[in-house]
C-alpha positions in Angstrom: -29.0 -18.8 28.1 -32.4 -18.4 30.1 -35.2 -20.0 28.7 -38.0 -17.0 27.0 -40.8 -17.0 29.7 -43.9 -18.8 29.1 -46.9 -17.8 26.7 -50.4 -19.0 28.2 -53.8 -18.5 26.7 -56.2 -18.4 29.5 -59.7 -18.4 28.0 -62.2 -16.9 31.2 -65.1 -15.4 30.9 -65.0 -14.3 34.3 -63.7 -11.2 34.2 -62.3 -10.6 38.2 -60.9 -14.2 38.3 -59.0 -14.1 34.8 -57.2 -10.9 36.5 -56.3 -12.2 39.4 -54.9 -15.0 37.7 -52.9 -13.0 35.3 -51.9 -10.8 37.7 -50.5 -13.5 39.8 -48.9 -15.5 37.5 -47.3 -12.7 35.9 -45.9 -11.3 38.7 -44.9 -13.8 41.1 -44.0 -16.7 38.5 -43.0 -15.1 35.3 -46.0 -16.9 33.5 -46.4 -14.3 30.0 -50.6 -14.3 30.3 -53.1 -13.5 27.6 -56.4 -13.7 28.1 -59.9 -13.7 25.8 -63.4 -14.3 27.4 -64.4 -16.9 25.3 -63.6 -19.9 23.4 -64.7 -17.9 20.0 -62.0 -15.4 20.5 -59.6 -18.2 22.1 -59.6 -19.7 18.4 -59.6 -16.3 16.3 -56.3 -15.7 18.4 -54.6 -19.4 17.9 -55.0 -18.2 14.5 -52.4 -15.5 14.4 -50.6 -16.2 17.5 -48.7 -19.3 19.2 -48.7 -20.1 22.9 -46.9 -22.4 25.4 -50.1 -23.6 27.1 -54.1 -23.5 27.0 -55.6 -22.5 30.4 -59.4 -22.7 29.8 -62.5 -22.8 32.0 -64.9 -25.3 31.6 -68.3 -23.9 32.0 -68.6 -21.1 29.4 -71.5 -19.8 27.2 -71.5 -21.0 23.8 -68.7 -23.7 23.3 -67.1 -24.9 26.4 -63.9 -25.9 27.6 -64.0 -29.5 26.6 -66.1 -28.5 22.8 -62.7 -26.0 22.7 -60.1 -28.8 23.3 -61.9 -30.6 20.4 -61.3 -27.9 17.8 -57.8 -26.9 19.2 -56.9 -30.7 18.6 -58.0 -30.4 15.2 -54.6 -28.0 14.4 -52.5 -28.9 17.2 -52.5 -32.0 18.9 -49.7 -31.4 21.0 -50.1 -28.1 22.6 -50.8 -28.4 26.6 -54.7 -27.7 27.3 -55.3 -27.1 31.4 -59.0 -27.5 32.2 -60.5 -25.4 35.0 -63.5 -26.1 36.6 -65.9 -24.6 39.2 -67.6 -27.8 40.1 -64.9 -30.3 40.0 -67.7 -33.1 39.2 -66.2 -36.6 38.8 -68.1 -36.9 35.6 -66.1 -33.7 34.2 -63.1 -34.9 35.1 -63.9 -38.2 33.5 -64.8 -36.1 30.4 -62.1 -34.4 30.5 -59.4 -37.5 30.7 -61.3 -39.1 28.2 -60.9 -35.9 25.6 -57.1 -36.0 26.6 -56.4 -32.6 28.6 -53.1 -32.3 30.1 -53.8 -31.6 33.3 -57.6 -31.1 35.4 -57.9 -28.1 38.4 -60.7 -27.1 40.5 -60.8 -23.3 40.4 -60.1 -21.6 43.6 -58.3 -18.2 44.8 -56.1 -18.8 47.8 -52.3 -18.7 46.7 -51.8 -22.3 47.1 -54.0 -22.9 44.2 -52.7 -20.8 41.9 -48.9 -22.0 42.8 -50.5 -25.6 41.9 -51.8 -24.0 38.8 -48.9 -22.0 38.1 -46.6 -25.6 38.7 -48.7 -27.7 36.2 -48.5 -25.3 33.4 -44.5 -25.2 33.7 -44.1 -29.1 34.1 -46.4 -29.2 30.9 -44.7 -26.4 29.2 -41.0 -28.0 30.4 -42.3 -31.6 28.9 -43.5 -30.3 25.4 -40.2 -28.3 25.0 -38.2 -31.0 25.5 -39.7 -33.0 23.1 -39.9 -30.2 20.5 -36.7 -30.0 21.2 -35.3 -33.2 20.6 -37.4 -34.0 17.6 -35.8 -30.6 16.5 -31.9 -31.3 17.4 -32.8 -34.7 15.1 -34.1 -32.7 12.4 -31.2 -30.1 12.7 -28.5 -32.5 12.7 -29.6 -34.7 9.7 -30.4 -31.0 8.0 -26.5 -29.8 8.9 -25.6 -33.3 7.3 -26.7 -32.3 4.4 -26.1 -28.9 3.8 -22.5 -29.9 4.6 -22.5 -32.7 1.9 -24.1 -30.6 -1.0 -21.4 -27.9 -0.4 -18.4 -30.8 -1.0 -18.7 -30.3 -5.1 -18.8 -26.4 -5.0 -16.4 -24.7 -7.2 -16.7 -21.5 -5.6 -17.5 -19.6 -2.3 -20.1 -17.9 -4.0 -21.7 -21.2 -4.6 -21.1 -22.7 -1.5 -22.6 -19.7 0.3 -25.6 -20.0 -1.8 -26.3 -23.8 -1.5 -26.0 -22.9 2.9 -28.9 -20.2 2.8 -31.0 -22.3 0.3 -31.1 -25.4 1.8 -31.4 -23.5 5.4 -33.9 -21.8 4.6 -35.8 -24.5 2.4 -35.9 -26.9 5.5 -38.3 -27.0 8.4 -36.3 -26.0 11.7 -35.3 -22.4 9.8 -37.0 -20.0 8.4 -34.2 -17.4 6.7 -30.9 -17.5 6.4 -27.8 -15.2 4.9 -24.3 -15.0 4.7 -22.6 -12.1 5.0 -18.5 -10.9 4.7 -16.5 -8.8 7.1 -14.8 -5.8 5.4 -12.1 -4.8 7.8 -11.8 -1.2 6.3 -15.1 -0.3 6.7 -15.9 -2.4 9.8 -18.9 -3.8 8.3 -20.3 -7.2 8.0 -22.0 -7.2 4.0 -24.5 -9.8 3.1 -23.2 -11.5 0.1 -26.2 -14.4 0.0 -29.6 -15.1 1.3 -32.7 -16.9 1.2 -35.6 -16.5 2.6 -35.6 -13.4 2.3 -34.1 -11.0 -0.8 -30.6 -9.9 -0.1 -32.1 -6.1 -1.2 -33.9 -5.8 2.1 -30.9 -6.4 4.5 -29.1 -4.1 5.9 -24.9 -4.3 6.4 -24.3 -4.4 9.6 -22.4 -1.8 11.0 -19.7 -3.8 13.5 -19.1 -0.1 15.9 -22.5 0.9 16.0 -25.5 0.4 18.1 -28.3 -0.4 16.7 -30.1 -3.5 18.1 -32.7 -4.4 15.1 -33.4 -7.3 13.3 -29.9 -9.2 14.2 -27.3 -6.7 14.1 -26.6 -7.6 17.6 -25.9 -11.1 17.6 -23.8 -10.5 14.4 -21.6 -7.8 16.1 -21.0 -10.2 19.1 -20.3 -13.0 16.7 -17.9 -10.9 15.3 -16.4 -9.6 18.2 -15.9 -13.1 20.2 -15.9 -15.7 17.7 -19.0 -17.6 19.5 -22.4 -18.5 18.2 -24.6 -15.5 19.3 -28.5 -15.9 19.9 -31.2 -13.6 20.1 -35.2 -14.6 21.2 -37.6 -12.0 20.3 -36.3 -10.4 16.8 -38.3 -9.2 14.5 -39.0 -8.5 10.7 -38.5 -5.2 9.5 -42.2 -4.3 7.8 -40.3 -4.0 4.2 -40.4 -7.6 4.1 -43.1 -8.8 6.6 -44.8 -10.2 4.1 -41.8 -12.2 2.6 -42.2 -14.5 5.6 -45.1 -16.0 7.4 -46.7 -12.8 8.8 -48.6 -14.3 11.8 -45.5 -14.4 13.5 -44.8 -12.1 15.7 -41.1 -12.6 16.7 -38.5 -14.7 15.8 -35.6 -16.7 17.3 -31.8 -16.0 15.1 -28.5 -17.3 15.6 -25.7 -14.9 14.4 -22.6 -18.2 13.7 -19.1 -17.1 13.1 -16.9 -18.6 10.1 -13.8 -19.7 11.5 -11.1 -21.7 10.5 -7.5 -21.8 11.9 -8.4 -18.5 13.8 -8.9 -16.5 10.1 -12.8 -15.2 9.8 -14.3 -15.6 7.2 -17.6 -13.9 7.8 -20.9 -14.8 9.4 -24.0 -17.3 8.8 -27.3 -15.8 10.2 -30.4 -17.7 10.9 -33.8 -17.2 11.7 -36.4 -19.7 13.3 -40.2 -18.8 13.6 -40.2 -21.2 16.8 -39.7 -18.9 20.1 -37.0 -21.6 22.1 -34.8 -22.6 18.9 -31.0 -22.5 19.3 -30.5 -24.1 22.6 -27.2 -25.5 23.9 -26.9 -28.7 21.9 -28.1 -26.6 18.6 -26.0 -23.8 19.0 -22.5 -26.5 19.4 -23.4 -28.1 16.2 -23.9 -24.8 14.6 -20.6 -23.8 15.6 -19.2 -26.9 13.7 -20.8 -26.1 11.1 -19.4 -22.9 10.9 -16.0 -24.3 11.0 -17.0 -26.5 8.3 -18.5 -23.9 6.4 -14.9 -21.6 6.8 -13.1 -24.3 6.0 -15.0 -25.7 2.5 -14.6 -21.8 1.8 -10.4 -21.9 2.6 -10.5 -24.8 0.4 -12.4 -23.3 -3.1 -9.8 -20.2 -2.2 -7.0 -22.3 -1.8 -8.0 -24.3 -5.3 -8.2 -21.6 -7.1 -5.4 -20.1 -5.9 -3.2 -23.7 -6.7 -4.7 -23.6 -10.5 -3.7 -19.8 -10.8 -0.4 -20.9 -9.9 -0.5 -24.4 -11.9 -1.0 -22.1 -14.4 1.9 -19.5 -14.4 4.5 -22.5 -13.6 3.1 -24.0 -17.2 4.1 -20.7 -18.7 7.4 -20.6 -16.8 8.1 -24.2 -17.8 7.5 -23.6 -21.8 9.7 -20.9 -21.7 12.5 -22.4 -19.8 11.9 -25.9 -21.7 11.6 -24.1 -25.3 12.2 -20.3 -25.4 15.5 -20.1 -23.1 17.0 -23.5 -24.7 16.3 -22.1 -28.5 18.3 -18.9 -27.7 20.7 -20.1 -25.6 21.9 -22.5 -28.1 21.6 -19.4 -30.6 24.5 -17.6 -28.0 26.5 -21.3 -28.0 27.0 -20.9 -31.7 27.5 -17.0 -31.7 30.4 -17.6 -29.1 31.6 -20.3 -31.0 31.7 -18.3 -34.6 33.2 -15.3 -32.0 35.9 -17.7 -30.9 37.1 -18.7 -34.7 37.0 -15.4 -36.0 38.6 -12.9 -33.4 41.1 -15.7 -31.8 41.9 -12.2 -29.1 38.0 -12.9 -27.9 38.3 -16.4 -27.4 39.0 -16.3 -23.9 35.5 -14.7 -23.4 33.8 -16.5 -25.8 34.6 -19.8 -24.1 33.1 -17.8 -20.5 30.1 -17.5 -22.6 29.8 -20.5 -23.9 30.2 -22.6 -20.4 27.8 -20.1 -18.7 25.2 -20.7 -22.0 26.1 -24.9 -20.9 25.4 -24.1 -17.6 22.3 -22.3 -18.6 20.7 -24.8 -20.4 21.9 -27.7 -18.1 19.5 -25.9 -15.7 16.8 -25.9 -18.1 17.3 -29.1 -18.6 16.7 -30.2 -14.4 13.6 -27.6 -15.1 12.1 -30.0 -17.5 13.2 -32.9 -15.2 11.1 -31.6 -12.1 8.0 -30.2 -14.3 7.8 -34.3 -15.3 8.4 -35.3 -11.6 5.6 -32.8 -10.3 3.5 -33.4 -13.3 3.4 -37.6 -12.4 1.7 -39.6 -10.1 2.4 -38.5 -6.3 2.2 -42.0 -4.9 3.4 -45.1 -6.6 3.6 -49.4 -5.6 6.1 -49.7 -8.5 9.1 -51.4 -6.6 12.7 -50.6 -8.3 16.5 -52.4 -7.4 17.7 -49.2 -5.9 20.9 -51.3 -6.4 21.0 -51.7 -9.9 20.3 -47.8 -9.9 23.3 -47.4 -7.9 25.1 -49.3 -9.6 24.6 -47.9 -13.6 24.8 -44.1 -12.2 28.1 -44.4 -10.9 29.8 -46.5 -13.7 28.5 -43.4 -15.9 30.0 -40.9 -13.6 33.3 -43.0 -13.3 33.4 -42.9 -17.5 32.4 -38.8 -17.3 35.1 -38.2 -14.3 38.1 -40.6 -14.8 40.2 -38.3 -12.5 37.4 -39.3 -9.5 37.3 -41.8 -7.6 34.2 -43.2 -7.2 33.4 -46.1 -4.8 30.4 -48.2 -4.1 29.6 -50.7 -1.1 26.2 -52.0 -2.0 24.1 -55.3 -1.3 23.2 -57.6 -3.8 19.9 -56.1 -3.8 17.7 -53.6 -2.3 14.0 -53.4 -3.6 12.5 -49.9 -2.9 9.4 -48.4 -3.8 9.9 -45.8 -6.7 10.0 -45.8 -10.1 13.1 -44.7 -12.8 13.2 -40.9 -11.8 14.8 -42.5 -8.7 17.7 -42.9 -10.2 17.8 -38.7 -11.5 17.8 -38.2 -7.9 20.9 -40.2 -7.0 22.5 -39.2 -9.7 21.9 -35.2 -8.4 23.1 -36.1 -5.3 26.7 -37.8 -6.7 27.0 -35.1 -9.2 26.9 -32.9 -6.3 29.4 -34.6 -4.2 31.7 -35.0 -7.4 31.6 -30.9 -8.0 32.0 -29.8 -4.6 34.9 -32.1 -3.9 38.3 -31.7 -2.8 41.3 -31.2 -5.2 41.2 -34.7 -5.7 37.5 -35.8 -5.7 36.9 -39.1 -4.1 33.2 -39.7 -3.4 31.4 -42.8 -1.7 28.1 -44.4 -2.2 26.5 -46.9 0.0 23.3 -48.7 0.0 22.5 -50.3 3.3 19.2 -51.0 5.0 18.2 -49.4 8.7 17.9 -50.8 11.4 14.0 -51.3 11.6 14.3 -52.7 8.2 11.7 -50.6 6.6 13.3 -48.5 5.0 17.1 -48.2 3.1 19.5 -45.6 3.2 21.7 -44.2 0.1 24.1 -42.7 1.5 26.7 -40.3 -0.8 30.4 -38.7 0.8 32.4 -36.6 -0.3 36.1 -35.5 0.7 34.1 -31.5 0.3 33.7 -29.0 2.0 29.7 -30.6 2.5 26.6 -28.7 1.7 26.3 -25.2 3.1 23.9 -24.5 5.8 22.3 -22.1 3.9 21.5 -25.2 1.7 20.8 -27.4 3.8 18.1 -24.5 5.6 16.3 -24.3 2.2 15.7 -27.7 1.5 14.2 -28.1 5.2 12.3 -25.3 4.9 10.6 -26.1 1.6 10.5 -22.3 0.2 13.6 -20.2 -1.1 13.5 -16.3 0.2 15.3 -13.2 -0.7 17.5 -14.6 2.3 17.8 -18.1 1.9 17.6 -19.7 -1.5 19.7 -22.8 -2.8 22.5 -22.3 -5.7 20.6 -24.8 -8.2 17.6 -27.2 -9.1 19.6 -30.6 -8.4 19.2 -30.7 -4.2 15.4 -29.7 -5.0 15.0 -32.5 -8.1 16.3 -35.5 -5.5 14.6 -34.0 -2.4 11.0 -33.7 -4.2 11.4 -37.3 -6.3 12.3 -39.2 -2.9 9.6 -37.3 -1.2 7.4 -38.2 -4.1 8.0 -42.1 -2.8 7.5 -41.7 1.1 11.0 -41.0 1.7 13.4 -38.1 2.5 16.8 -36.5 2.2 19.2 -35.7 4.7 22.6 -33.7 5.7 25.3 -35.2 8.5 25.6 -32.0 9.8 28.3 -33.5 12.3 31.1 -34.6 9.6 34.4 -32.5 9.4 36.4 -34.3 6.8 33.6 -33.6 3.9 29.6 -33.9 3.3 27.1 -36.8 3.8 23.7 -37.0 1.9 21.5 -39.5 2.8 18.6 -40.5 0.9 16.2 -42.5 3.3 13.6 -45.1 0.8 10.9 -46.8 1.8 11.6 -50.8 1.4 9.2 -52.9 -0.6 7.5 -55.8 0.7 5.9 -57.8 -1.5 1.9 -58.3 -1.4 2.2 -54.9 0.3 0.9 -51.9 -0.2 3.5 -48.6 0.7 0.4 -46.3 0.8 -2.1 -48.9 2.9 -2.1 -46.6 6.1 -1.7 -42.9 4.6 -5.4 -41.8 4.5 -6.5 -37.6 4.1 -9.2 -39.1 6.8 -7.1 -41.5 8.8 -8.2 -44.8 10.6 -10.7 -43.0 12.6 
């Protein structure tokens, strides 16, 4: 983006010579001149106006150029001051070193002076902008620091949005600040918070239009390509002038897209009273913090959105753990009184009463997974996944004489998990038990991998194995209208061994019946499971 062409005061009270001067910087060297006669006026218009650079003759009635650079130093101590002389005495120019101008020229009007002149006041205005600007990239980065650390304990966008424009406009590099939404319907951009300035005097920016004012531009383009957009040379609108510092007479503003994972979330728009804000380095770390900012935003949403649904699945959960099981246990006994007095019905009231069993079985796994979810999502409890083995198939063996049940086991196998570990195997068996052959015969093995990390429960059946659609549902994580699974028990073992670092998995290779595999995480004593799982990583 080019650099804003730059202001110089010349101070001449020689009328031919300061329009020569102007002239000739102006047009052959893009030099913005504005010139007073005097060193009076010089300081009435420092008063209400900023500049680049001081040009000023020496020899002048009243104050002179050297009395001027006193009282210019007395509010500014860094602005360049070029003294031009006449005379070009040695004691001037000793003068002048001594009172600390930037830069000492004889006068003269052949070109080659005024190129001289014309390539000291851009090597002075070149120096002071760098240094402005790098005392202003510190101050903008510590300020985006904090602005992005205030905004961590918002509850809400409204509040984040707030806290941005507050503290934006409350620090020294900006002057005004607002956020505003994008309503696709309308094709507007709608500012939602400000400071600075009221949010009653801004307009909403109309994205298809094209009007150039204040900063609808740069918001349109931010819009439109995603990308920081800068304009040099904005100004107020007179309703609120007076909200701001009124000696300035235009503005520098950043229009900064909100963008996170390619959704929009609106548009941050900034305003700075100094004329070469938002360069290079300042506009890349006001994209990032636009990102940020889109992000902390998707976060509060996504909250929100998580305790909405926290909330409906507590609602779900009562009435599957106490309305469903109170009524269906009312239809168990009204099939049972059904079956002893019409003996013709019994055949259906026996239907009823397994499908009323099945019914509340399922309620039952409901309750199991609410406790599962509801616990602790990470865990250094270590449990003998042997032992587990071991007790759930002695009770299936006692439940199903007519299976048989098998188990080739170590003589121990410390995992990390707790006692719902052993709901999950037992899932997985009953499984394998129900979708058996004629004959169930089911296997269970505990044996550790390879890398010795982690070990593998492994459960066959003679079966027909899980379906694929199954199978695709537990992958996937989400049941559709398409896919879904046939029960709760695949889901209960897959979310308590994921709950412990582990997973489960389907042999999707056997023909002679189905494999389930459920892959824990071994324990190593002293040793934390969870050391290396960070939300921040190592880095």
């Amino acid at each position: 983006m080019p650099e804003a062409n730059p202001r110089v005061l010349h101070v001449e009270d020689n009328d031919f010579f300061a329009k020569v001067t102007s002239g000739i910087l102006d047009d052959e060297y893009d030099i913005d001149v504005y010139t007073v006669e005097s060193a009076e006026a010089a300081l009435e218009r420092l008063e209400t106006n900023r500049f680049d650079c001081i040009v000023s003759d020496y020899d002048m009635p009243g104050m002179d150029g050297l009395e001027l650079l006193d009282a210019v130093r007395e509010t500014d101590r860094d602005v360049p001051f070029i003294l031009l002389t006449g005379g070009g005495s040695e004691q001037i120019a000793s003068k002048a070193i001594s009172a600390g101008v930037t830069d000492y020229l004889k006068k003269g009007t052949d070109q080659e002076q005024f190129a001289v002149l014309a390539n000291r006041i851009e090597n002075a205005v070149s120096r002071r902008r760098a240094e402005r600007l790098a005392n202003r990239q510190i101050a903008v980065n510590d300020l985006i620091w904090d602005v992005s650390q205030s905004i961590l304990q918002a509850s809400s966008r409204e509040d984040i949005e707030q806290i941005v424009c507050e503290r934006l406009a409350d620090s020294g590099p900006y002057l005004l600040a607002w956020v505003g939404t994008v309503d696709e319907e309308t094709a507007t951009v709608r500012p939602e918070a400000s400071a600075g300035v009221e949010k009653r005097y801004l307009d909403t920016v109309i994205l298809h239009g094209d009007r150039e004012e204040g900063d609808s531009l740069p918001v349109r383009k931010a819009v439109e390509t995603q990308e920081v957009q800068v304009k040099r040379g904005a100004r107020l609108k007179e309703r609120f002038q007076n909200e701001v510092d009124a000696n300035v007479e235009s503005y520098a503003v950043a229009a900064v897209p909100l963008v996170y994972e390619n959704c929009a979330y609106g548009v941050l728009s900034v305003w700075s009273d100094v004329r070469h804000a938002f360069g290079e380095t300042e506009r890349r770390v006001l994209s990032k913090f636009g990102n940020n900012l889109a992000y902390a935003i998707d976060s509060v949403q996504t909250r929100k959105e998580l305790v909405r649904r926290e909330q409906r699945l507590q609602v779900f959960n009562r009435i599957l753990r106490h309305n469903l099981r109170n009524d269906l246990n009312v239809v168990l006994g009204r099939a049972e009184n059904i079956a002893e007095e019409f003996p013709p019905a019994a055949n259906e009231a026996s239907i009823i009463r397994q499908k009323a069993s099945e019914l509340i079985e399922i309620s039952e796994k409901a309750r199991e997974v609410g406790k599962t979810l509801d616990g602790e999502s990470r865990t250094t409890k270590q449990i003998d996944v042997t032992d587990c083995v071991k007790r759930t198939c002695e009770e299936f063996r006692q439940s199903y004489p007519d299976v048989a049940i098998t188990t080739e086991t170590p003589q121990s196998a410390v995992v990390y998990g707790d006692k719902t570990l052993e709901a999950a195997i037992s899932e997985v068996v009953e499984n394998a038990i129900e979708h058996g052959g004629e004959r169930p015969s089911v296997s269970v093995t505990v044996s550790p991998s390879g890398d010795d990390e982690w070990v593998e429960v492994t459960v066959l059946d003679d079966g027909p194995g899980i379906p694929e659609e199954e199978r695709k549902v537990l992958a996937e994580g989400e049941e559709t209208a398409l896919h879904h699974g046939s029960g709760l028990g695949l889901w209960l073992s897959n979310w308590i061994v994921g709950k412990f670092g582990g997973d489960l998995t389907f042999d999707d290779y056997r023909t002679n019946g189905g494999e389930v595999t459920l892959r824990l995480q071994q324990a190593t004593e002293g040793v934390s499971p969870w050391q290396d799982i960070s939300p921040l990583g190592n880095g």
